[in-house]
N, C-alpha and C positions, 0 to 999 in steps of 0.2 A: 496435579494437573488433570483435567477430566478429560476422557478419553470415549465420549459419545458422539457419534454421527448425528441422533436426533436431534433433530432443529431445535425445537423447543425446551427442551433440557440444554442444548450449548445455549442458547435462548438467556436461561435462566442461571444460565454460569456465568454469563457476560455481564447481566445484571445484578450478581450479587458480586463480584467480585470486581468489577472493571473500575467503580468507582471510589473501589478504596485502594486496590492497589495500582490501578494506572496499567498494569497489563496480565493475559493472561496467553496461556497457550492450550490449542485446542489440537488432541492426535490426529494424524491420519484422514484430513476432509476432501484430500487429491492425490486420486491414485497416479498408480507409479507412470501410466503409460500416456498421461497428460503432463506428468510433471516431467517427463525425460525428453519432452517435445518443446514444453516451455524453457529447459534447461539449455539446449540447442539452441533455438530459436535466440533466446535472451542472449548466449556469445558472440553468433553471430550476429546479429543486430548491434551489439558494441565492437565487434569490431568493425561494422560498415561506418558507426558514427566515428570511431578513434580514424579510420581513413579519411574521415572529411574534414576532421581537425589535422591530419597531419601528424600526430603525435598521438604518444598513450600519456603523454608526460602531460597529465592537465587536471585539473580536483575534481572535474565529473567523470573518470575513466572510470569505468565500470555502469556508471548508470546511464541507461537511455532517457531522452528530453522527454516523450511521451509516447510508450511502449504500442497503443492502440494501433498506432501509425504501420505497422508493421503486419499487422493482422493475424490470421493464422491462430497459434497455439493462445495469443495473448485476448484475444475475442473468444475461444471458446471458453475460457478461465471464466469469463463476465457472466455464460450462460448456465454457470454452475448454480444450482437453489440457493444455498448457504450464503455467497456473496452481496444477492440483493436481498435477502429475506434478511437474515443476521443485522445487516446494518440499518434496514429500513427499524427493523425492531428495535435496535438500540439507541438510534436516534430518533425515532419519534415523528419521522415523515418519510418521502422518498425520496433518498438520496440521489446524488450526480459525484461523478468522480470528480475531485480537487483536481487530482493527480494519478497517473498509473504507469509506473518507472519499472525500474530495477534496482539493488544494488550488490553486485557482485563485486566480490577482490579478489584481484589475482594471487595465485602463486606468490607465497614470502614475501607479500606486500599488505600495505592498510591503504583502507580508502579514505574521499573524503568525510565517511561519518565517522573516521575516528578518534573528533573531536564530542569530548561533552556538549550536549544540544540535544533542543527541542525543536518538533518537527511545524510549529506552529506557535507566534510570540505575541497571537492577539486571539481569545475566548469573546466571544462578541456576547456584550450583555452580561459576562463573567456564567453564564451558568449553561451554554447551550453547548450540548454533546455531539463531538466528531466521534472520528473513527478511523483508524487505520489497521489494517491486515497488513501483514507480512507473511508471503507464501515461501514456505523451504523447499527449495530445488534439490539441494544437498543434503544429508545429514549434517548437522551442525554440530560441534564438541569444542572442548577446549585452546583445541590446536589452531582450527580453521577459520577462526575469527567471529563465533558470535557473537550477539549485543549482548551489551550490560546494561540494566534498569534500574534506574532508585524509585523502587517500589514506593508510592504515596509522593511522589515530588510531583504529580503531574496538581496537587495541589495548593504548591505553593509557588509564591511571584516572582523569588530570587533565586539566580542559579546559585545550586551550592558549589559549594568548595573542590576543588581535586583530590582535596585530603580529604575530605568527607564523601565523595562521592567512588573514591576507589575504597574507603573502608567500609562502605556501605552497600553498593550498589552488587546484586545478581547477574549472574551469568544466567541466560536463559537458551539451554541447547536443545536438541531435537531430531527428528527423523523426515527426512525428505516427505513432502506430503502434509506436513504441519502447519500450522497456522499461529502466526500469534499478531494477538488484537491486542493493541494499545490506544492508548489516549494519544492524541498529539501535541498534550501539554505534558506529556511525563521526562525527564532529562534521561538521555541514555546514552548510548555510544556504541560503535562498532570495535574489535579488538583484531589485533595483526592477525590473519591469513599465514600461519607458520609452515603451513602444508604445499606438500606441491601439484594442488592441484586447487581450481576454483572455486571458492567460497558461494553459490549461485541463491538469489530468491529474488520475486517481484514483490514489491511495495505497491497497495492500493492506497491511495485516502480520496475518503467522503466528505461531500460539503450538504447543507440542506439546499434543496432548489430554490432559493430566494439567494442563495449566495453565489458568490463570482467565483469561475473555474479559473487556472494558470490558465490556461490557453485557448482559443478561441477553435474550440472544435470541430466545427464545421471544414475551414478549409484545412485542420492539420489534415482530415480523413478524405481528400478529394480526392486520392489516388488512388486509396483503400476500398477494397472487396467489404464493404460491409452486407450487401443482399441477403445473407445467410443470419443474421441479427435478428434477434425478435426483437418484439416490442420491447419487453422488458429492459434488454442492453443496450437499446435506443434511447431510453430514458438513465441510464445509467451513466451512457456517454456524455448525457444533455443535451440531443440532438431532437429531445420532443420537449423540451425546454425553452427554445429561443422563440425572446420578443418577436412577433408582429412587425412587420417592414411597415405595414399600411392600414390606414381605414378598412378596406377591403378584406385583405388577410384577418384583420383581427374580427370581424364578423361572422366570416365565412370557416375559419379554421380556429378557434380560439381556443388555446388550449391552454385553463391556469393553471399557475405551476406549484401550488398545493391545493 
């Protein structure tokens, strides 16, 4: 696993290696005193959603709808180098988040990823490259429930097997601050949280700006402080991305989106 900050050497880690085995992990790209604020942030932010469900008893406990919403630790993560240089570079234009969650397991529990799956069950055009980060809050080990990957399935059409995918598939552990980029065609999985304390990391994924985000960004962030955003995380959001209302706006403000 390489273990360089330099942009351009992770850069060239991601491209010699992402496409044959569908994931890689990068050391150390967020330090401890952002990661300890996004680890907070992220609990408490499910526990606000798990009270408006009512319940912890429900297949999305652990992940937030869309982390943005929330501000704070999760908007300065955006204004990190790495996040939009990395992806712009490995996908080949400038990216807009799909998505920007969490997925945390509690204490002696599994989540919903602890089924076999793929984060993504349509490659448009079969060759154009996403991207998703997974940020570790936690040190990750055997206990505490990291993923497992079938290195090289993010290549193929049909899910495998259970019996071939637990004889097969990697455990990929870690140290809080970590990073790992995968495809979001590769089959992987989350495993129980044996420990008693919480399994913590945010999930990013990227889409290219011609393609449709989960959620209609604009009004999830009406509440939210973004003023402190640069431009850069305004395009990230997809907030320098939206069609034209009118003749007028698209004259006057036209802004294409590659």
């Amino acid at each position: 696993m390489a273990k360089t900050k330099n942009i351009k050497e992770i850069s060239s880690t991601l491209e010699r290696e992402l496409p044959t085995s569908g994931v890689v992990r990068i050391s150390g790209l967020v330090g401890d005193e952002l990661v300890n604020r996004l680890r907070e942030q992220s609990l408490s932010s499910i526990e606000i959603e798990s009270q408006k469900m009512g319940t912890t008893d429900y297949d999305g406990f652990g992940r937030l709808l869309f982390a943005p919403v929330y501000g704070g630790a999760f908007l300065e993560l955006l204004e990190l180098d790495f996040i939009s240089e990395l992806s712009k570079t490995y996908m080949g234009s400038d990216p807009i988040l799909y998505t920007m969650t969490t997925s945390c397991v509690a204490p002696n529990q599994s989540n919903y990823t602890a089924k076999v799956h793929r984060d993504n069950n349509i490659r448009p055009a079969g060759c154009v490259r996403l991207l998703i980060m997974q940020i570790l809050l936690d040190d990750f080990n055997e206990e505490n429930g990291s993923p497992m990957f079938l290195k090289g399935s993010h290549k193929e059409e049909t899910e495998p097997s259970n019996k071939r995918f637990d004889a097969e598939a990697q455990m990929i552990t870690g140290k809080k601050g970590d990073v790992i980029f995968f495809d979001p065609w590769i089959w992987h999985r989350s495993t129980k949280n044996q420990s008693n304390q919480w399994r913590s990391c945010v999930l990013i994924g990227f889409v290219h700006p011609w393609m449709k985000q989960r959620f209609d960004v604009k009004p999830m962030l009406e509440a939210t402080d973004i003023s402190g955003c640069s431009d850069r995380t305004m395009g990230l959001l997809g907030l320098n991305n939206i069609p034209p209302k009118s003749w007028d706006e698209f004259y006057s403000n036209n802004k294409p989106i590659y």
